[in-house]
C-alpha positions, 0 to 999 in steps of 0.5 A, spaced: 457 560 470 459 553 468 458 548 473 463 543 470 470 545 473 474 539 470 473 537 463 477 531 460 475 530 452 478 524 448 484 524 452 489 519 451 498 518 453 503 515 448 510 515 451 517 511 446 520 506 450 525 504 447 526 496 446 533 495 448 538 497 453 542 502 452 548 503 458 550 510 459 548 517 456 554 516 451 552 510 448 545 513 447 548 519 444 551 515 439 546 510 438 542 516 436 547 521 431 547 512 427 539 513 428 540 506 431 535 507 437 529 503 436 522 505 440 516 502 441 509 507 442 506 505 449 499 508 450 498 509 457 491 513 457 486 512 451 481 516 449 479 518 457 473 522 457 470 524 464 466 532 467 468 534 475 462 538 478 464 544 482 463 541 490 463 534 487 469 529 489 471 524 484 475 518 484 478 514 481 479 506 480 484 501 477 489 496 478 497 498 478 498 500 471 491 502 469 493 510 468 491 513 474 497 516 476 499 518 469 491 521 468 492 525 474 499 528 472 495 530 465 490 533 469 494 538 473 499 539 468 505 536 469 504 532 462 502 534 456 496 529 453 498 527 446 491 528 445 486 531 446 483 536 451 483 538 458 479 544 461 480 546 468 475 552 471 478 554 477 486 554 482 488 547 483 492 544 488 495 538 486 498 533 491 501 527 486 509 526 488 510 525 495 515 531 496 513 535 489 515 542 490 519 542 496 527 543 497 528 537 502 535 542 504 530 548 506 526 547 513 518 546 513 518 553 514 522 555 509 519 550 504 511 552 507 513 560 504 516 556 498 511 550 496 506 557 496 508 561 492 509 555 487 502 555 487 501 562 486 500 565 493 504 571 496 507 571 502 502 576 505 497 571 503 502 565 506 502 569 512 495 568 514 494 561 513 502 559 516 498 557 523 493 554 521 498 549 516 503 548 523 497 546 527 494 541 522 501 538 520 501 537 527 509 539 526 510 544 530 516 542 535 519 540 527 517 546 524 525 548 523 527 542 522 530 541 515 525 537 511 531 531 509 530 529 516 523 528 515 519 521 514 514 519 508 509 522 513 511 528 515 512 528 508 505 527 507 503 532 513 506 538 511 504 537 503 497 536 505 497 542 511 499 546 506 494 545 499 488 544 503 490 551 508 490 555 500 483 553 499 484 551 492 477 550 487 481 543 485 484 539 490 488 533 486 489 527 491 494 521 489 495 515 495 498 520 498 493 519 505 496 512 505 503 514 507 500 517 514 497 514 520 491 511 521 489 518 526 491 523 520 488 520 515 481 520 518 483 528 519 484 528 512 478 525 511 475 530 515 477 536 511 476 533 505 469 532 506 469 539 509 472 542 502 467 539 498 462 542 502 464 549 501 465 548 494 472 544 493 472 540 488 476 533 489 480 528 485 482 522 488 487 516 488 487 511 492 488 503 493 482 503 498 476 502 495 473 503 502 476 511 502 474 512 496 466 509 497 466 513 504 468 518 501 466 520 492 460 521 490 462 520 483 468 515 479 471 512 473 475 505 472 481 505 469 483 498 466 489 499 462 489 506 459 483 506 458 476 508 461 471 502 461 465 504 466 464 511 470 457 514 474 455 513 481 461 510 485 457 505 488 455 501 482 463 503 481 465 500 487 461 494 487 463 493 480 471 493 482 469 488 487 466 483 483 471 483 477 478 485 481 477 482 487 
């Protein structure tokens, strides 16, 4: 078995943004049907090549702008690269939109059964870990509390409680422990760490170059679309230092 569980090959992301301002869908539609919409291409990822060990926690560096987020999208599926391949060995739990695959009208409870089978679990299987996702999200008292009513960071709680309680082979973290308290975050660290020692394999964003040296062993740097160092995260680290900071 390959220990390789993500494997990014010469992927790159080009997105049409159109160069005027359009009010309104019927001016867009008409403008259309007269073929008067112009667009210009915007490459936000070029030609990024990277390989993510089984067990290993990989980040991810780069400025406001750099790709990361749309990199991250790419690799769990959410967008199509429009180039290039993606391989992924292994059941993925991706934490990338604050709120993604919750009905803000449905309770947590609800939304703990819903967000599972989103990420191909059954209830039986959800049955099993529901607790052990109450007791970490530290939500209990909220738990039938419709999550329209909650903060950014039960928002983030619960997201997290319940991708890292599936025990996925990739987990895919996108500033979403920033949204949380100091307390938590720490908790998230921990479990992370936890993780990877049994096995998880780790993607992770973050604006705190120090979480992401605490906790990677391994990064790349992305400067406007395009990867322009990868390897040891220490190097990386000291590297963003000296050039961003």
């Amino acid at each position: 078995m390959s220990n390789i569980i993500i494997d990014v090959q010469d992927v790159s992301m080009c997105f049409n943004m159109t160069t005027e301002k359009i009010n309104g869908l019927k001016e867009f539609l008409i403008k259309r049907i007269k073929n008067q919409i112009s667009y210009t291409e915007f490459w936000a990822l070029k030609d990024i090549s990277f390989q993510v060990k089984r067990g290993e926690l990989f980040g991810v560096l780069g400025l406001n702008g750099a790709g990361k987020s749309t990199l991250l999208k790419t690799v769990a599926g959410v967008l199509k690269p429009t180039s290039g391949k993606i391989d992924i060995a292994g059941r993925m739990a991706p934490l990338i939109e604050l709120g993604a695959g919750f009905d803000a009208e449905l309770t947590a409870r609800e939304n703990i059964y819903l967000n599972g089978a989103i990420l191909g679990y059954s209830k039986k299987e959800m049955n099993l870990i529901f607790q052990e996702i109450v007791d970490f999200s530290e939500l209990v008292e909220f738990i039938d509390v419709p999550i329209k009513n909650y903060s950014s960071g039960m928002y983030a709680r619960l997201g997290f409680a319940i991708a890292t309680a599936t025990r996925p082979d990739i987990l895919i973290v996108d500033e979403i422990l920033s949204v949380g308290d100091f307390k938590f975050q720490q908790k998230c660290e921990l479990k992370i760490s936890d993780m990877v020692r049994q096995g998880t394999s780790v993607l992770l964003v973050s604006h705190s170059i120090d979480q992401i040296r605490n906790l990677c062993s391994k990064g790349i740097i992305l400067e406007k679309g395009s990867l322009i160092k990868q390897g040891n995260i220490e190097e990386l680290c000291d590297y963003y230092y000296s050039k961003y900071t």
